[in-house]
VMD Tcl script that draws the C-alpha trace (Angstrom):
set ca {
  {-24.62 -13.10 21.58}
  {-21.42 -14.80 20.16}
  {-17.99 -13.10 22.01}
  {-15.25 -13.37 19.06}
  {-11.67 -12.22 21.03}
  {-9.43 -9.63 19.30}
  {-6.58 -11.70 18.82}
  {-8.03 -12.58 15.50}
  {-8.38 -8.74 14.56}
  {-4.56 -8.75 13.43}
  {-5.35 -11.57 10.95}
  {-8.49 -10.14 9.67}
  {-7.09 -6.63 9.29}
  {-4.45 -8.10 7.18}
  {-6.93 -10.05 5.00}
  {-8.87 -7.15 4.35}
  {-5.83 -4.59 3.68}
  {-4.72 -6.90 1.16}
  {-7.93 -7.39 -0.64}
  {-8.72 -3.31 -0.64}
  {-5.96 -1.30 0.08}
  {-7.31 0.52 2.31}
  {-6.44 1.16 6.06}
  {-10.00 2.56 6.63}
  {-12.11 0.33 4.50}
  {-10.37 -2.10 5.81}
  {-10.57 -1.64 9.66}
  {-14.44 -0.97 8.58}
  {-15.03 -4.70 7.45}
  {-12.88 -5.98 10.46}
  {-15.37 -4.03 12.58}
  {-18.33 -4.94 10.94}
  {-17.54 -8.89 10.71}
  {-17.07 -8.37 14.58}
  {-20.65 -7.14 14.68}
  {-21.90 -9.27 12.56}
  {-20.51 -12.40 14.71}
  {-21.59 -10.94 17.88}
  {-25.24 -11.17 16.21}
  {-25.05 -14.53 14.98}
  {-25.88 -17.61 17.03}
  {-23.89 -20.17 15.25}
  {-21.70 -22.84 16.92}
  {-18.47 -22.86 14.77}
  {-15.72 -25.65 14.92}
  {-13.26 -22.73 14.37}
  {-13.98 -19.23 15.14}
  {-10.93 -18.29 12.63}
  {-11.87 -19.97 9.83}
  {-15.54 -18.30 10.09}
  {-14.31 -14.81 11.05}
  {-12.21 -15.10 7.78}
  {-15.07 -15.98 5.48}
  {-16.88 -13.02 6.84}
  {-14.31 -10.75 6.59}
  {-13.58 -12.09 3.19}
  {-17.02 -11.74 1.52}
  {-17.49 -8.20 2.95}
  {-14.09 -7.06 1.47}
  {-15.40 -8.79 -1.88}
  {-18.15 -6.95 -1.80}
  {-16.70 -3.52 -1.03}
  {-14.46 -3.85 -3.64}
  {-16.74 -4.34 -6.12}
  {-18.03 -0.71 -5.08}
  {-15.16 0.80 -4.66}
  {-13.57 -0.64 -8.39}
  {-16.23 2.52 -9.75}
  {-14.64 5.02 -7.24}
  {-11.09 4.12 -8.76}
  {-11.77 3.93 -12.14}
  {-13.25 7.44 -11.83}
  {-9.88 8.73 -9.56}
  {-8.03 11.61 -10.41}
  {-4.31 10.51 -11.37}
  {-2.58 7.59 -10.17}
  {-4.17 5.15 -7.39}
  {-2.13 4.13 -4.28}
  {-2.81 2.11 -1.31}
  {-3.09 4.01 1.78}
  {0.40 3.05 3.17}
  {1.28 1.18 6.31}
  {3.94 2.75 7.97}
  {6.44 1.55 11.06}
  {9.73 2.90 12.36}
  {11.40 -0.49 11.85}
  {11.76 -2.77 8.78}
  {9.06 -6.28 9.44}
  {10.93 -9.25 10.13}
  {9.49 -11.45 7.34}
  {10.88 -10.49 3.78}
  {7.54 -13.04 2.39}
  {5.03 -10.70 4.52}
  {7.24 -7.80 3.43}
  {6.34 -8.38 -0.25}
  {2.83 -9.14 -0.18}
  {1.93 -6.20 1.54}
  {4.06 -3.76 -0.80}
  {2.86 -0.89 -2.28}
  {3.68 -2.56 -5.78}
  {2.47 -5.89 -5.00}
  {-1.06 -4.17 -4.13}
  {-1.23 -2.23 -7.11}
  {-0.65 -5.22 -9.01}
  {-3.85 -6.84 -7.51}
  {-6.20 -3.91 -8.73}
  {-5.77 -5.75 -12.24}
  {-7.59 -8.93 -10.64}
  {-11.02 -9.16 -10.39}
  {-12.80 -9.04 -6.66}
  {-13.11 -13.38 -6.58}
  {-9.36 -13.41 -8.20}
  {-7.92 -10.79 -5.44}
  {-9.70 -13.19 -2.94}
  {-8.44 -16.46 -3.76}
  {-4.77 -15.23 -4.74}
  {-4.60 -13.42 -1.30}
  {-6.13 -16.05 0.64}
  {-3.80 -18.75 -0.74}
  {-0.56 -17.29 -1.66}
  {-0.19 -14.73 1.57}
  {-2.37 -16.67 4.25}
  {-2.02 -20.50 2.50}
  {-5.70 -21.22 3.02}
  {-6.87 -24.55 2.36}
  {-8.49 -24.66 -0.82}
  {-11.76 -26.16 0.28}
  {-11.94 -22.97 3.01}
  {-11.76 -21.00 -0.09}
  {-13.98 -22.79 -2.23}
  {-16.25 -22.20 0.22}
  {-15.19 -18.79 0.92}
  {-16.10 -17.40 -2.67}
  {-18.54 -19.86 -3.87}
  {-16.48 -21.63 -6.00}
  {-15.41 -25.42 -6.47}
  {-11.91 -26.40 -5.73}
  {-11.24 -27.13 -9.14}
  {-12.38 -23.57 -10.22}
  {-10.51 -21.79 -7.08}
  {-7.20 -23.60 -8.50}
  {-7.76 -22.23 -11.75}
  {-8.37 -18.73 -10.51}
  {-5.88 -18.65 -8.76}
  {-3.43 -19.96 -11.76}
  {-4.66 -17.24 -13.55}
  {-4.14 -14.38 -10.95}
  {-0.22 -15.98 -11.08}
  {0.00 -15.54 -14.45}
  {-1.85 -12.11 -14.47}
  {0.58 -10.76 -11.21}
  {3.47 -13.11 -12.28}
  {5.08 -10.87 -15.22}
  {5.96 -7.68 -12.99}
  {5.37 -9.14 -9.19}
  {8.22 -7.48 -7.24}
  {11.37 -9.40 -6.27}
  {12.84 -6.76 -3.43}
  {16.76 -7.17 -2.01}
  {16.68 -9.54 1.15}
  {18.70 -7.52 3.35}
  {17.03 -4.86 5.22}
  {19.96 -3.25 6.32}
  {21.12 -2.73 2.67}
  {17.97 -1.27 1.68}
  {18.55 0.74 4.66}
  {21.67 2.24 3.71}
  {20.57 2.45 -0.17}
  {17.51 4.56 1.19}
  {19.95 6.49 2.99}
  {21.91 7.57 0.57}
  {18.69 8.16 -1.61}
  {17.49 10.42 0.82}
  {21.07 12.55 1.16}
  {21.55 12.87 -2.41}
  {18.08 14.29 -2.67}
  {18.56 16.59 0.64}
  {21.31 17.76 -1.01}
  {20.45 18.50 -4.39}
  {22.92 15.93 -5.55}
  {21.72 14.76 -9.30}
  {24.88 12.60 -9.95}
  {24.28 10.75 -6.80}
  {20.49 10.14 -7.58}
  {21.26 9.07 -10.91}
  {23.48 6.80 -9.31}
  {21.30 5.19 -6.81}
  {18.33 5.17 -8.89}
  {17.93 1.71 -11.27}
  {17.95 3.52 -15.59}
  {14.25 2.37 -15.84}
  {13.29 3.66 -12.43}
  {9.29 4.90 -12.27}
  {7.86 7.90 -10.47}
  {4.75 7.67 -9.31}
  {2.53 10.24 -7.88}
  {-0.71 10.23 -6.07}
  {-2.71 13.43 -5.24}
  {-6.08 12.05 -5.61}
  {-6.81 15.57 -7.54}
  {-6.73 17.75 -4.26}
  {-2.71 17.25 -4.18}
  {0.25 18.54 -5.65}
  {1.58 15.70 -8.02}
  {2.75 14.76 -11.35}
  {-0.43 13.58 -13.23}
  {1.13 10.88 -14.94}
  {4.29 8.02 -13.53}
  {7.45 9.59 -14.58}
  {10.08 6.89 -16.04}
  {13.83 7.18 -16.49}
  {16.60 7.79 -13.90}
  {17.71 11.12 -15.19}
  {14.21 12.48 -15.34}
  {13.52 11.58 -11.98}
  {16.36 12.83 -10.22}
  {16.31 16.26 -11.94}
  {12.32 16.12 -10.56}
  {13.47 15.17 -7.14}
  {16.15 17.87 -6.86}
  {13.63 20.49 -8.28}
  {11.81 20.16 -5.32}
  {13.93 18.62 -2.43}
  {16.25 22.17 -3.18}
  {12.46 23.78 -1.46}
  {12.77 21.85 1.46}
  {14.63 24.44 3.88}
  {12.62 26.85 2.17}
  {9.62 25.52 2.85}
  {10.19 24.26 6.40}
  {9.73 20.63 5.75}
  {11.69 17.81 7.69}
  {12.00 14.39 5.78}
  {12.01 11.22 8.23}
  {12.93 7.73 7.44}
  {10.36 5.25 7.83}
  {9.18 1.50 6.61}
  {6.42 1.89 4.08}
  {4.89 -1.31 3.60}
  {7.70 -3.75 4.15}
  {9.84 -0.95 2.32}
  {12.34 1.76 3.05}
  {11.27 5.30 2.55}
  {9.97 8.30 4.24}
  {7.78 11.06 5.82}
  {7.44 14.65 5.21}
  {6.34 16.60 7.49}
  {5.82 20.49 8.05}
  {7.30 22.84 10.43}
  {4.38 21.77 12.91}
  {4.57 18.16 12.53}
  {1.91 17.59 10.19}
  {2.23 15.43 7.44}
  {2.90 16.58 4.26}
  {3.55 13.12 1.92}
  {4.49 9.54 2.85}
  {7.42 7.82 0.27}
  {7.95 4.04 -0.30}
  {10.97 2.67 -2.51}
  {11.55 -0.62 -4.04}
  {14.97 -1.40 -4.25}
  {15.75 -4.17 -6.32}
  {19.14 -5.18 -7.25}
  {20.93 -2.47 -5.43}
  {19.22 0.22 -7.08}
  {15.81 1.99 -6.54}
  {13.43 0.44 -8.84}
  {10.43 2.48 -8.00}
  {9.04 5.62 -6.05}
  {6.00 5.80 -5.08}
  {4.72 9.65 -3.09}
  {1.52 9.61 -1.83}
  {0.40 12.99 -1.05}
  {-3.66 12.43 -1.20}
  {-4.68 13.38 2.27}
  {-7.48 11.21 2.15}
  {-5.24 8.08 1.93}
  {-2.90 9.67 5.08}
  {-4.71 10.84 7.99}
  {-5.12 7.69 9.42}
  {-1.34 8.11 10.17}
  {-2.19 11.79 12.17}
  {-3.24 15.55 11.50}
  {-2.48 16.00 7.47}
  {-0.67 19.40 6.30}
  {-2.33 21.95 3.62}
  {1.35 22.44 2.33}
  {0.98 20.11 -0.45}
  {-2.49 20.61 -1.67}
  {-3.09 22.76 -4.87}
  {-4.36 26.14 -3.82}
  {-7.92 25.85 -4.47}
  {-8.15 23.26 -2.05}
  {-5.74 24.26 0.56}
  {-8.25 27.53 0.50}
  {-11.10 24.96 2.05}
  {-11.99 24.47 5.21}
  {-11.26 21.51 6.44}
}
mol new
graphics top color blue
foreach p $ca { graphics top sphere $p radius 0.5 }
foreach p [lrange $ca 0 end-1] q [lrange $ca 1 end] { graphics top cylinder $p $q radius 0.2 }
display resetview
């Protein structure tokens, strides 16, 4: 029996959240590449380099399954968000882990996802991942040209300073408290997106809402509920990014927000309200789930 020590579980989580999305999924192949070590009886030159091959090939092949589950998803798809009190202190980690960067790499095949994460977030030697995905070198570079290209055209390029973003998603947050539409249209970037994910058991627009007027009437529609309805909003770091928590008048968690602020403005907002994708981050509320589900038992 082959003992593997957990200080290669933070690289291997991150490996696998990148390639899926997914906290659970991925803290499922992290386990199971543990197991499947334990089992093995091979000597290894480097226990990191073969725990990331395994890890690897079992994200490959679970999102191959899951790519059916998501094209068959109610609405909009989301990551299931990482969320920290404190901004990350590497703007590069910051960005590859986004919540726009990984929707981005659901247009890439499984092999493609591999080999761009692999190389441009963990700089992998490209025989590792020739090896990795079953590919020669000269076929990895060429994937992984074409994942550039393919993520290149709208790959996020987020303000540097987290204490700007800070302050922007400050004032985001106060103008939407307060009902103020003037001071959302003024914080939000003209071509700013909307995006909503309910999974189909959630209250949420069906479709991503574009245009900084649009969005800010939207967001003062139903901020102006907030007293009414009891809910507390609570800054937070969603991926790398500034943005927020709701949460009910018991502490459960209604929605988790991430904004991309780029150029001063907020570029993008992304609510995801699924419970599904948050109760990995504690007990979920019913608050925001359409009626005939909140009626389940759950």
């Amino acid at each position: 029996m082959t003992v593997v020590h957990d200080d290669l579980r933070p690289l291997l989580f991150s490996i696998a959240y990148r390639m899926l999305g997914s906290v659970a999924e991925a803290e499922d192949v992290v386990q199971e590449a543990y197991l499947r070590r334990a089992s093995a009886t091979d000597q290894v030159e480097s226990e990191r380099a073969y725990m990331t091959t395994i890890t690897t090939r079992l994200a490959i092949d679970v999102l191959r399954s899951a790519r059916v589950r998501r094209e068959s998803y109610v609405g909009e798809w989301l990551p299931e968000p990482l969320v920290e009190p404190e901004a990350p202190a590497a703007v590069e980690a910051e960005e590859s882990v986004s919540l726009a960067m990984l929707v981005l790499l659901e247009r890439l095949n499984p092999v493609e996802r591999a080999v761009f994460v692999l190389r441009e977030s963990f700089d992998v030697p490209f025989d590792q991942v020739s090896a990795i995905v079953d590919r020669t070198e000269d076929n990895c570079r060429q994937i992984l040209s074409r994942a550039r290209r393919r993520v290149a055209e709208e790959q996020p390029r987020f303000d540097a300073d987290p204490a700007e973003r800070r302050t922007l998603a400050a004032r985001f947050l106060a103008a939407a408290r307060e009902g103020d539409l003037e001071g959302l249209v003024a914080v939000l970037a003209p071509n700013a997106v909307l995006i909503g994910d309910g999974g189909g058991v959630a209250r949420s627009i069906p479709h991503p809402m574009r245009g900084a007027p649009a969005i800010a009437r939207a967001l003062v529609a139903f901020y102006g509920q907030i007293n009414a309805l009891g809910v507390t909003l609570h800054p937070v770091w969603v991926n790398g990014q500034p943005g927020f928590r709701t949460v009910d008048s018991e502490g459960r968690l209604v929605n988790v927000v991430g904004l991309d602020i780029v150029g001063g403005r907020v570029a993008s907002i992304y609510s995801i309200l699924n419970p599904a994708k948050l109760s990995h981050l504690g007990e979920t509320s019913d608050l925001g789930l359409r009626p005939s589900q909140a009626a389940r038992p759950r």
